[in-house]
N, C-alpha and C positions, 0 to 999 in steps of 0.2 A: 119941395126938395127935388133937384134932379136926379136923375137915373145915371148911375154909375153905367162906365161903357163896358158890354164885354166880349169876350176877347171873337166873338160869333164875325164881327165886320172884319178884323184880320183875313177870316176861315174863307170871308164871302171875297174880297180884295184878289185871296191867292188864287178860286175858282175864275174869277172875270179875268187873268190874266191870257193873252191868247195862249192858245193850246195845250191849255191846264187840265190834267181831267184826258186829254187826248191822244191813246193808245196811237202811234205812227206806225209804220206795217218799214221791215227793215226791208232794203233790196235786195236780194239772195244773189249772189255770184253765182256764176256759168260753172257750172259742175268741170272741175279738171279730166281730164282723159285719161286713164292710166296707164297707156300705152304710149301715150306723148314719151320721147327720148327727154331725159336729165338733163339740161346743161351740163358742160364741162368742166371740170375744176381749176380755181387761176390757179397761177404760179405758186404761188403763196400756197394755196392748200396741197400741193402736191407735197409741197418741203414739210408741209406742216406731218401729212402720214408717214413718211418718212421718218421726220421728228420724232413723234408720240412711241414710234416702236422703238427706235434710240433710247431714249428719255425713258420709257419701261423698263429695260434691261437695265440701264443704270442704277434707277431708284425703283426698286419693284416692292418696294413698302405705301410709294407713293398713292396716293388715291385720288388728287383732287383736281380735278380737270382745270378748273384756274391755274394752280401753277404750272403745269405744262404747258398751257396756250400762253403765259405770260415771258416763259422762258423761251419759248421756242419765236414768239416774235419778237421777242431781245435778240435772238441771234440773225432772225432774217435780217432785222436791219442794222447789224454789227456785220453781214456779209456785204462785200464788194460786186460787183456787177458781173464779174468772171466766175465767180461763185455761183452766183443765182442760176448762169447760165443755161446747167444743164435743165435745173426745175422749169425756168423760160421754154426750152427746147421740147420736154414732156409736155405741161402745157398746151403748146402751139400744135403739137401733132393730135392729141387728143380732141382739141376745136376742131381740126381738120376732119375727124371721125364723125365730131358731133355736125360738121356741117351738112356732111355725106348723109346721115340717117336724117337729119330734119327735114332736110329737099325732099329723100324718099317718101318720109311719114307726110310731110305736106302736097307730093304727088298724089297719095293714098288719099285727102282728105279731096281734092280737087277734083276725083274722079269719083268720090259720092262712094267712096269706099272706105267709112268708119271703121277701120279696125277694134273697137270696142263694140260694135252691133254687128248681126247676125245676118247675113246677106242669105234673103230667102228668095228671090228672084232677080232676074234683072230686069225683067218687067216693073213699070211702074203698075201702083194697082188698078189703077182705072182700066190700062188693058186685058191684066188680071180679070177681071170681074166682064168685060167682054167677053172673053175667051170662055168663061162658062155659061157666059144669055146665046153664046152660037149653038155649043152643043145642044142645048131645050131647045133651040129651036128646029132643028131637024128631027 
């Protein structure tokens, strides 16, 4: 009489699959900076803060953050292009600010001057560690 099959060839099937069984190591992203400048806000979100404090004083029972994002981009784009303008014009001036501080902050990066680390000389260490084989030696 044959031998019934059991379910063990399944178990062994899923193991010989390649990299079954094989913990992968994830990539870790580059630690953000926290001193990096924000992006700018569009158009769109300038009208939107605006919005939300309108839209509170109106409905100040309200609570639910869906319907004020959903009312409030019904009205951007029930606005005409003369409308949006001035949100356009805030905007535009604000990228201009943010252009201004990213050159800065990306000056700062190109001169090896991380504003998030601790500038303890401006020696590199190698002549650090000169500077103190000179003194022993005299």
């Amino acid at each position: 009489m044959p031998k019934a099959k059991t379910d063990s060839t399944a178990d062994d099937n899923r193991l010989k699959r390649k990299g079954a069984g094989v913990r992968r190591k994830r990539s870790r992203k580059a630690a953000k900076d926290p001193n990096k400048p924000k992006r700018p806000p569009s158009a769109f979100f300038v009208f939107m803060s605006e919005f939300r404090e309108q839209y509170k004083r109106e409905h100040p029972d309200n609570k639910s953050v869906t319907v004020v994002g959903k009312a409030g981009g019904d009205q951007w784009k029930a606005m005409s292009d003369a409308e949006k303008a001035p949100f356009i014009a805030k905007a535009e001036k604000k990228k201009a600010e943010y252009d201004k501080t990213i050159k800065a902050y990306n000056m700062r990066l190109a001169e090896g001057k991380n504003p998030s680390e601790k500038a303890e000389s401006d020696k590199p260490k190698s002549e650090v560690n000169n500077d103190d084989n000179d003194d022993n030696e005299e």
